[in-house]
C-alpha positions in Angstrom: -32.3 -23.0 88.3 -29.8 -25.3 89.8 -26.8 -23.2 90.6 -23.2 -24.7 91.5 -20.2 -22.4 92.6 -16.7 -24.1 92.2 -14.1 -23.6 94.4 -10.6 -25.0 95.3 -11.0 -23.0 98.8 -11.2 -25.0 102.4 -14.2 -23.4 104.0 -12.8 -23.5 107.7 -11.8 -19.8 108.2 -13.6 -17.0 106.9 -11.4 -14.7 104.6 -12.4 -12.2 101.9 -12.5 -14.8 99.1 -14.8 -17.3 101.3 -17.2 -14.4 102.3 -17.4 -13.2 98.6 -18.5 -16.9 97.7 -20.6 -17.2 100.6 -22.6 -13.6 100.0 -22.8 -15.0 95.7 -24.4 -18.7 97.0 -26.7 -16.6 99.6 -27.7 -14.4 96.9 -28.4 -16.8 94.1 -29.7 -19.9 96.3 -26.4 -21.4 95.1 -24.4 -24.5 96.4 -20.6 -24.5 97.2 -18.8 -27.4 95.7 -15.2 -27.1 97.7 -12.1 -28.9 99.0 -13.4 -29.5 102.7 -16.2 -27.6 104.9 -15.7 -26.9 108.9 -19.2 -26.4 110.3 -17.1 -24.2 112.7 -17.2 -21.8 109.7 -20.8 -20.8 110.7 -19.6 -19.9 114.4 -16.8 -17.4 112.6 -19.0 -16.2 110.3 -22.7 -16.8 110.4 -23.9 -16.5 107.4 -22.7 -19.7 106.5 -24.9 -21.2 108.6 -27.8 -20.5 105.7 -25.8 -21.6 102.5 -25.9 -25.7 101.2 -22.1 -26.8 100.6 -20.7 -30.0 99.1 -17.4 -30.2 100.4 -15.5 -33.0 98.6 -13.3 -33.6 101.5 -9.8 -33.4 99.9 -7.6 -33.8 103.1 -4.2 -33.8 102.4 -1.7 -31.7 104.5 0.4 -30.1 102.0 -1.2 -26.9 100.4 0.0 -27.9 97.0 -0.6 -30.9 96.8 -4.1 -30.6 98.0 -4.7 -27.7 94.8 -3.0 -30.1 92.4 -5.3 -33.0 93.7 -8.4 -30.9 93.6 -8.0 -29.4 90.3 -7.7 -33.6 89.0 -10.8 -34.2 91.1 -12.6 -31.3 89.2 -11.7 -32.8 86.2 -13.6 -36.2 86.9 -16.3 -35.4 89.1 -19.9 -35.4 87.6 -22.3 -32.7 89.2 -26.1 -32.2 88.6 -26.8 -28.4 88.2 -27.7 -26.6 85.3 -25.2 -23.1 86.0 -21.9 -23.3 87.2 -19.4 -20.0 88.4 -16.1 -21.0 88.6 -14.5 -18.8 91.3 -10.2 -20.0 90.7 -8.1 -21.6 88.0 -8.0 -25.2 89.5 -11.8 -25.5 89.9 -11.9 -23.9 86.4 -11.1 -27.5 84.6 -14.2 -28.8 85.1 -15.6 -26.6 82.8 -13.9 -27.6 80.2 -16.9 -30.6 80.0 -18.9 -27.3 77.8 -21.3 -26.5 80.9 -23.0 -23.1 81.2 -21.0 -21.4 83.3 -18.6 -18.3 84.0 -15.5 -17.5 85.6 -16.0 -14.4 88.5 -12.4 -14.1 89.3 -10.8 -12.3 92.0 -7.2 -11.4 90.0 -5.7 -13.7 87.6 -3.1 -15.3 89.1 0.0 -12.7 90.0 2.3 -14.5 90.7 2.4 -15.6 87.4 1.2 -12.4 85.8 2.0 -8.7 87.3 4.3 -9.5 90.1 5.8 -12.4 88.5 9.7 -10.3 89.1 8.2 -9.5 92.9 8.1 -13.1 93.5 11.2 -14.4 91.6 13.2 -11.2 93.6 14.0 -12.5 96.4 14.7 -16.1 94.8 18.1 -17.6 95.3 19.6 -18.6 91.7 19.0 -22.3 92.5 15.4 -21.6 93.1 15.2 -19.6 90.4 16.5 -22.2 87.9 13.1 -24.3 89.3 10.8 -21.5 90.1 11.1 -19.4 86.5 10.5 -22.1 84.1 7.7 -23.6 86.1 5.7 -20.1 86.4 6.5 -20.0 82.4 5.0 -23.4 82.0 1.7 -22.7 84.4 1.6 -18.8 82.7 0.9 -20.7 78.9 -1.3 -23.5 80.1 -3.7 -20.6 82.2 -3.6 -18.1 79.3 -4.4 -21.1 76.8 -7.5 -22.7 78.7 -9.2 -19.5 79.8 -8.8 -18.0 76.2 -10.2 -21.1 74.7 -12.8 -22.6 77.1 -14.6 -20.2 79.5 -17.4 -18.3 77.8 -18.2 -15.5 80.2 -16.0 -13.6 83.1 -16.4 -11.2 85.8 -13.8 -9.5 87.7 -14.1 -8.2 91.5 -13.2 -4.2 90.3 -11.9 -1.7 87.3 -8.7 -3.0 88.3 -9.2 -6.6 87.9 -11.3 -5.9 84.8 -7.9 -4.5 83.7 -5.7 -6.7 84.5 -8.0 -9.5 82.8 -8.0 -7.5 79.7 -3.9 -7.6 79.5 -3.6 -11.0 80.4 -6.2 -13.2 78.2 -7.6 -10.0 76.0 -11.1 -10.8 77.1 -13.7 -8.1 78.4 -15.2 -8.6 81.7 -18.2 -7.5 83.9 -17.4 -6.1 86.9 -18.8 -7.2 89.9 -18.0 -5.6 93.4 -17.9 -7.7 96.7 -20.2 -6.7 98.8 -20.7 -5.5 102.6 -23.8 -6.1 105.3 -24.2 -2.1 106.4 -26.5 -3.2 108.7 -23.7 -4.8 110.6 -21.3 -1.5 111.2 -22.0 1.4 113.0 -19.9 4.1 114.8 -19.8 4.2 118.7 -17.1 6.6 118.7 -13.6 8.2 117.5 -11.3 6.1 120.2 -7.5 7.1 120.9 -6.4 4.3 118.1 -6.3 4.2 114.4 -6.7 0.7 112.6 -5.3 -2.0 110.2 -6.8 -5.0 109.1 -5.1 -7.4 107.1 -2.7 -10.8 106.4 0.8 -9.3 107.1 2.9 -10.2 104.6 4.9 -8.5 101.9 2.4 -7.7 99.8 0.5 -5.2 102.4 3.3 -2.8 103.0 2.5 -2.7 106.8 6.6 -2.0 108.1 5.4 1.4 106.3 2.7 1.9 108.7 4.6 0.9 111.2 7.2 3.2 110.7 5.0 6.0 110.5 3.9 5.4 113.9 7.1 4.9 115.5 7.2 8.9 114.5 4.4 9.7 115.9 4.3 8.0 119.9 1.5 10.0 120.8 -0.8 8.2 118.2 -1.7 4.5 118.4 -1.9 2.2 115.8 -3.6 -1.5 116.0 -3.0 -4.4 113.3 -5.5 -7.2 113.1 -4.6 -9.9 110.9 -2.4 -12.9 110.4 1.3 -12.7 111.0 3.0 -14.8 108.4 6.3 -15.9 110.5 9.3 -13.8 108.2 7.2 -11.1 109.7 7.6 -12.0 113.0 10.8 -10.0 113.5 8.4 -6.8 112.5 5.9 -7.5 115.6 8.4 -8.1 117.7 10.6 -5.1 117.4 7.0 -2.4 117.0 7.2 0.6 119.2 5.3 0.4 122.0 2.2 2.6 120.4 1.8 0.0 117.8 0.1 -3.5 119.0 -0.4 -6.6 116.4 -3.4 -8.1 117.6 -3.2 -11.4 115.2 -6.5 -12.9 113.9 -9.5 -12.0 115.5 -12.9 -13.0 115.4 -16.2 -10.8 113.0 -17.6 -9.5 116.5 -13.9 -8.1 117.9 -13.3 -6.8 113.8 -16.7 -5.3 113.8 -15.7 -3.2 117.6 -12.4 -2.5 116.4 -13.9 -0.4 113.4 -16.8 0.8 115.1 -14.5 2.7 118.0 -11.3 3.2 115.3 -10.2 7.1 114.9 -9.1 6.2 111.4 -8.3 3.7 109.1 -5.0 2.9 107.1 -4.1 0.2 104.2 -1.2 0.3 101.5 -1.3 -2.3 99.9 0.3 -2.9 96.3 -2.1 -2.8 93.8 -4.9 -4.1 96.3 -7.6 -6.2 94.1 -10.4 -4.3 95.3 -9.9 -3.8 98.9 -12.6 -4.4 100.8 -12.0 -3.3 104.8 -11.8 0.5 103.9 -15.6 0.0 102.7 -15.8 -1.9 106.3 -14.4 1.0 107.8 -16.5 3.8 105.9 -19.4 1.8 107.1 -18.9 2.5 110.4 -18.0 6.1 109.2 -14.2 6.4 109.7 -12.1 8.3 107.6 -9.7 6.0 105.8 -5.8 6.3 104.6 -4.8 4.4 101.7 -2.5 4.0 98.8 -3.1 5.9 95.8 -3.1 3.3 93.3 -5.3 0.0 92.6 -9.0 -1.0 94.1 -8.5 1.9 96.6 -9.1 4.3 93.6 -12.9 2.6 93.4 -13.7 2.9 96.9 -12.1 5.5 98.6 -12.9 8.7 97.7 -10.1 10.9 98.1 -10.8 14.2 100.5 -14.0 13.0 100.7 -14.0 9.6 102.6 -10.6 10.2 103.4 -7.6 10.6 101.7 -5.7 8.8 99.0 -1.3 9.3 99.3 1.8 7.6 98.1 2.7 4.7 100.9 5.6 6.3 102.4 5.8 7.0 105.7 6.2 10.5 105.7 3.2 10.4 103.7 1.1 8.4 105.9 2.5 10.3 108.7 0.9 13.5 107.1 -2.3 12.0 106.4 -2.8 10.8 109.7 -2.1 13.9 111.5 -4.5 16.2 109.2 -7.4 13.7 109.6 -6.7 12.9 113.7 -7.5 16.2 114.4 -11.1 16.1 113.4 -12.2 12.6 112.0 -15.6 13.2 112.1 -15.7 15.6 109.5 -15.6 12.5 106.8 -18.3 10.4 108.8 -21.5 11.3 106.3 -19.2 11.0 103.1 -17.9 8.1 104.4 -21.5 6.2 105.1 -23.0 7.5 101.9 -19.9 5.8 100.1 -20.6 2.9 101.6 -23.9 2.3 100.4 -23.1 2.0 97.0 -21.8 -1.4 97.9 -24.1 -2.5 100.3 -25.4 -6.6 99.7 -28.8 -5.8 98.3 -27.9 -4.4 95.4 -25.5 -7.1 94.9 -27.6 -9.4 95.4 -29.5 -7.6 92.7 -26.7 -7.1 90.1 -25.6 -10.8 90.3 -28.7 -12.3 89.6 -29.7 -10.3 87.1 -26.3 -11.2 85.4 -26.4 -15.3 86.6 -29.3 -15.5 84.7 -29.2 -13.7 81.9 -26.2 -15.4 81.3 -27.7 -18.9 81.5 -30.4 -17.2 78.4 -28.0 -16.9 76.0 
């Protein structure tokens, strides 16, 4: 069976979402059909040196625009395969031609959906007099197409699987994003607990970093993109706390493997998938008690699950510092219920049942 996954996504650096689709296409001998494709991808990450893309080389500076001209391009393009997964809303149009298909979606769109007043917040009122009715306008046309044109959809966790079901009223399968155990492994509790992600507003990281301005004798590195309103942050840290910007799978992989701990508070993550990194390697791991943390991290077990304060982190950290290696089997065991195999089992097994019916 010819398989197609559709995406709106440049494949030129490799971030959760573009791992995801590349472990799905390895896993089901599917093809990417995307925006653009950087060979360089398959230096970053090298998986993607073993997956077939079709890039349809949308080039157009402007982030936007290039979504808005993809999703029109989706509309009128004619491809040969017999399943398709649609992966975002903008690839979703194609479907709309009554192919077999379903939609395996990381979070409906939240802008528009659970942190529609988060994003409007900090909106001055002339933006807001744009900004509100446009999100109204994109929130009916999204609710309206899914609810009346895509057959079958999958959700990354419990917690997208939720959110699904209060925004369109449809059920969904769940299907967790996977990790490659056989890449982690522990080489040692170093003098330096860990952080990996984008930092924006979203990931609550000025509460880690004021937890660690607390406590100077602990370190704390952050590996991840620094979007530039949060440039002020890195450059006023305390000395015990180092923002190492984006680094490459080998540098992530070393930086977990010879962590003392791991911390992320995000809002409402998804799924979260770098604590599972972490627990790979056998670290204990810190996170906030709410959203796809409650799916992974298990809490006094794998490490501990707290309110994203910084007192609170501040305590968590200083109980687990002492002796991390207590959580190391826990941890690993945890981590093999997400290993790649048995996604690679789960998904195929639903792919193609789904194109029986």
């Amino acid at each position: 069976m010819r398989i197609a996954i559709l995406s709106c996504l440049d494949f030129s650096v490799p971030g959760g979402a573009e791992r995801f689709f590349i472990d799905m296409a390895m896993a089901l001998d599917a093809t990417i059909v995307c925006l653009s494709y950087d060979p360089f991808l398959g230096d970053c990450y090298p998986l993607a040196k073993d997956v077939k893309f079709h890039p349809l080389n949308v080039s157009l500076p402007n982030e936007p625009l290039k979504q808005v001209f993809g999703m029109h391009l989706f509309r009128s393009i004619k491809l040969d395969y017999d399943f398709f997964i649609v992966t975002d809303d903008m690839a979703l149009r194609y479907i709309s031609k009554g192919k077999p298909h379903c939609y395996i979606m990381l979070t409906p769109r939240r802008a528009l959906y659970d942190m529609y007043y988060q994003t409007i917040a900090d909106l001055s009122l002339s933006k807001k007099l744009i900004y509100v009715p446009v999100l109204s306008f994109f929130r009916f046309l999204d609710r309206r197409f899914v609810m009346k044109n895509v057959s079958h959809i999958a959700g990354i966790s419990h917690n997208v699987r939720n959110r699904i079901w209060r925004t369109y009223q449809r059920q969904a399968y769940v299907l967790y994003p996977p990790i490659h155990l056989e890449n982690y492994q522990n080489t040692g509790y170093g003098d330096y607990w860990l952080s990996v992600s984008r930092i924006d507003k979203w990931k609550r990281v000025e509460n880690l970093v004021e937890s660690f301005r607390e406590m100077p004798d602990k370190k704390l590195k952050i590996a991840g993109r620094v979007y530039p309103s949060f440039e002020p942050l890195a450059s006023s840290a305390p000395p015990n706390v180092e923002f190492l910007g984006s680094v490459t799978d080998n540098d992530l992989i070393t930086l977990y493997s010879n962590c003392r701990g791991f911390l992320t508070m995000a809002i409402d993550e998804d799924y979260g998938l770098t604590p599972l990194e972490a627990m790979a390697c056998g670290k204990p791991v810190v996170a906030a008690k709410e959203g796809g943390y409650l799916e992974t991290v298990v809490d006094e077990h794998t490490g501990l699950l707290v309110a994203p304060d910084p007192f609170s982190i501040r305590e968590a950290v200083c109980r687990i510092d002492k002796n991390p290696e207590l959580y190391e089997k826990a941890s690993r065991l945890q981590a093999t219920r997400f290993d790649y195999k048995l996604f690679k089992e789960q998904i195929s097994t639903y792919v193609h049942t789904l194109a029986k019916t």
